[in-house]
N, C-alpha and C positions, 0 to 999 in steps of 0.2 A: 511601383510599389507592389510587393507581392505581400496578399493576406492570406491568413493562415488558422484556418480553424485551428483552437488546442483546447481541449478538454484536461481539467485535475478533479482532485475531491477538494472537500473544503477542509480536510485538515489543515490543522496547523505547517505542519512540515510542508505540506503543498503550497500555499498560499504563501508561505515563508520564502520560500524557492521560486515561483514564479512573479511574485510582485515587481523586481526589478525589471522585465524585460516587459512586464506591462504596463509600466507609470513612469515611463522615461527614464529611470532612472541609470540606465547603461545603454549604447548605443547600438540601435537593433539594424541599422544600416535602410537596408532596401523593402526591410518584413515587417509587416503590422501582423497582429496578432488579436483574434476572434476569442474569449474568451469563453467557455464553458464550464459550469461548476455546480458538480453533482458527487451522490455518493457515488465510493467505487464500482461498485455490483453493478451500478446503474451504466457506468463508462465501459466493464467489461460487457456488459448484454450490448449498448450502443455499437461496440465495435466487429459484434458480428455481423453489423447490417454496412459497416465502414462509414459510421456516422463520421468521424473526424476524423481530420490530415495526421493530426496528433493529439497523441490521448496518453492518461496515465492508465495503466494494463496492473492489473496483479496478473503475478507471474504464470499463475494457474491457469488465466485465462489466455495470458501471450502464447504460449506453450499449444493453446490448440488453434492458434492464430497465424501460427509464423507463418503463412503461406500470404496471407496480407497487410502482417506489420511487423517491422525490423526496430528493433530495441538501440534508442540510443545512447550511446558511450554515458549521456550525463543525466541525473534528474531522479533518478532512480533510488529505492529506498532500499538498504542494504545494511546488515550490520549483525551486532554479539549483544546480545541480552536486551534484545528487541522484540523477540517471537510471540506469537500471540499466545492468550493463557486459556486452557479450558476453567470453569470454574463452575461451583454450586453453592448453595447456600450449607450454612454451619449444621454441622450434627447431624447432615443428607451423605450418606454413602453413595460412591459414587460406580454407576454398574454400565455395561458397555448396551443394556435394551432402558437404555435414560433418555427422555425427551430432550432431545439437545438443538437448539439456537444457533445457526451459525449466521455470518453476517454477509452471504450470499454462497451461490453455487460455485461459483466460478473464481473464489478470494481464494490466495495463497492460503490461509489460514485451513480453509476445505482439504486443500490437499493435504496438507503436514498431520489434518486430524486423521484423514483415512490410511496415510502414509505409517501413523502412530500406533493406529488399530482400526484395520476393515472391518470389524464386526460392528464397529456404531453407526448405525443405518437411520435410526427414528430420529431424524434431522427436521429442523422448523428453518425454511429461509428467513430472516429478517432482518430489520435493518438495524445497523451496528449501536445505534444507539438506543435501539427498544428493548438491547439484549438484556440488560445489569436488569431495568424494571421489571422484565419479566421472572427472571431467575426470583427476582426479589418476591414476587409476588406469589410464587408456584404457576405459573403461566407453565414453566419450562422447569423441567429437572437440573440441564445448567445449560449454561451457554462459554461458544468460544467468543472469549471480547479481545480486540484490536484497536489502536489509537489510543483514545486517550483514558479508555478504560482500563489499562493496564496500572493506572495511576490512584483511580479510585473505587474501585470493586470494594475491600473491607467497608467503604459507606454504605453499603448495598447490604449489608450482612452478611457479603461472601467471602468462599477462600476459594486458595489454589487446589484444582487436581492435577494439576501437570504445566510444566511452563517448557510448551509445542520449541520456543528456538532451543532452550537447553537441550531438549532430546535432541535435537537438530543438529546440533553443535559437537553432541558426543557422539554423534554418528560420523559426522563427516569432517568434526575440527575446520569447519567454512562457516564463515558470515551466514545469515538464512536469508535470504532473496525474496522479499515480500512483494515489492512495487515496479513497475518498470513504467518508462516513459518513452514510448513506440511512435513509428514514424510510419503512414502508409505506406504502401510500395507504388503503388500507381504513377506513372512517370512521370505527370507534373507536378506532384510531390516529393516522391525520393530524392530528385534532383536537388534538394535545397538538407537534405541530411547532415553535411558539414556543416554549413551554415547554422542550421537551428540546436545540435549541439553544442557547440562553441555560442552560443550567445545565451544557453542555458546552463553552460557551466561560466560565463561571466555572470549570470542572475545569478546563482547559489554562492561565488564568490563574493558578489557583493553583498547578496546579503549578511553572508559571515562576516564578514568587518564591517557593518552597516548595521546591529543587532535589532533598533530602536525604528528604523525606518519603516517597516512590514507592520510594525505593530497594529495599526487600526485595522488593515485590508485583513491580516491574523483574526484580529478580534469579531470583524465585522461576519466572518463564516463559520468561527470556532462554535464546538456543543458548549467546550468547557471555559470560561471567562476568565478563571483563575492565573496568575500570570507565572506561578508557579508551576501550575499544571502544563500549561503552554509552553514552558522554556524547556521542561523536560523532555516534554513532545519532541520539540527542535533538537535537543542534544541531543537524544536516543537516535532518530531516524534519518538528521540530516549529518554526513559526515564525509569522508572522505570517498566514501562508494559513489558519494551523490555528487560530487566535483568528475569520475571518473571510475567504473567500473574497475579496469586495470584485470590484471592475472588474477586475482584472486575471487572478485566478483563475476567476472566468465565464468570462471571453475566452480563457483556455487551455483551458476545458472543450470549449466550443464548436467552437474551432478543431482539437481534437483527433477532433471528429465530423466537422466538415465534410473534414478530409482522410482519415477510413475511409470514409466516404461516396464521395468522389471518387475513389478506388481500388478501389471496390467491394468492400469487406472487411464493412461494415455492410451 
């Protein structure tokens, strides 16, 4: 029996997606599997040091990684009208020298804002869920929110300044490439690449026709409890990208290099 460190966040879509290959509920053959479960900022700083065999990567952070972890085919969060939102509160104009929140250095979200406009520098690291509070409170002039904030920001007494996948979208007409689910490269790891692909694109299968089964191990790491809020979660990020990247999600990966590349950010 080979064990398998793997790190996700405790989102919804994550815990959605790996519950089955970790509660028996699909047959993982020869692999057990080590669970870890943290936010993502926290999974991308871990995997500069190659804390885990496998880890969930925002793509910002895979990007300056590839040298020690290779992205696999399944798992991954990809999609159209998914993108993270910048936001402030009402009747605050919003100016590019604004105290802005983002929910770490190294989150896809980072990229797409500096990608948006390099002039907004006055950045606060924090964690994804202190964002909405703080905007709310004047802590921050706005902050960019991800997950499940995207759902409840107007409770906060915010709006949109910009929804980061749409600009995204009309740039490149591709899915925007948030999450990735990377494999070490180190030899007695890679080796097992096929393997733990295919047994995380049968997790995500099952849990699509399985809706009801994740639910407590969902509940048990969710911010947000609401079941509403949580199915949206799922529909929004877990989709056809997440059974199988395919042509079209390589092509968002890439494209998402080639223009940090061309900005000079990578």
């Amino acid at each position: 029996m080979t064990d398998l460190s793997i790190a996700f966040s405790p989102c919804p879509n994550d815990t959605f997606v790996f519950h089955a290959m970790l509660h028996n509920c699909i047959d993982t053959g020869n692999h057990a599997f080590s669970p870890h479960i943290d936010d993502v900022e926290a999974l991308n700083l871990a995997a500069f040091n190659k804390t885990f065999q496998i880890t969930k990567l925002s793509f910002y952070a895979y990007l300056m990684l590839k040298e020690n972890y290779e992205i696999l085919d399944s798992g991954s969060a990809l999609g159209f009208g998914c993108g993270p939102l910048l936001i402030t509160r009402k009747h605050k104009i919003f100016s590019p020298g604004a105290r802005v929140a983002i929910p770490g250095k190294y989150t896809t979200a980072h990229l797409l804002l500096k990608l948006w406009n390099p002039e907004i520098r006055n950045i606060v690291v924090t964690r994804f869920d202190r964002i909405l509070p703080g905007v709310q409170s004047g802590e921050f002039d706005a902050g960019l929110i991800i997950h499940e904030g995207r759902f409840i920001y107007p409770e906060y007494g915010c709006v949109k300044v910009i929804d980061l996948g749409e600009w995204w979208e009309k740039e490149t007409n591709l899915p925007i490439p948030l999450g990735s689910i990377a494999i070490r490269k180190d030899p007695e790891t890679i080796i097992h690449k096929k393997e733990v692909e295919l047994l995380i694109r049968n997790s995500v299968i099952y849990a699509k026709n399985n809706r009801n089964a994740s639910r407590s191990f969902v509940l048990q790491h969710a911010q947000e409890l609401n079941d509403k809020v949580i199915d949206g979660h799922i529909d929004l990020y877990v989709n056809d990208f997440t059974v199988s990247l395919g042509f079209k999600g390589q092509k968002a990966i890439q494209t998402l290099e080639e223009m940090a590349r061309w900005k000079k950010i990578l």
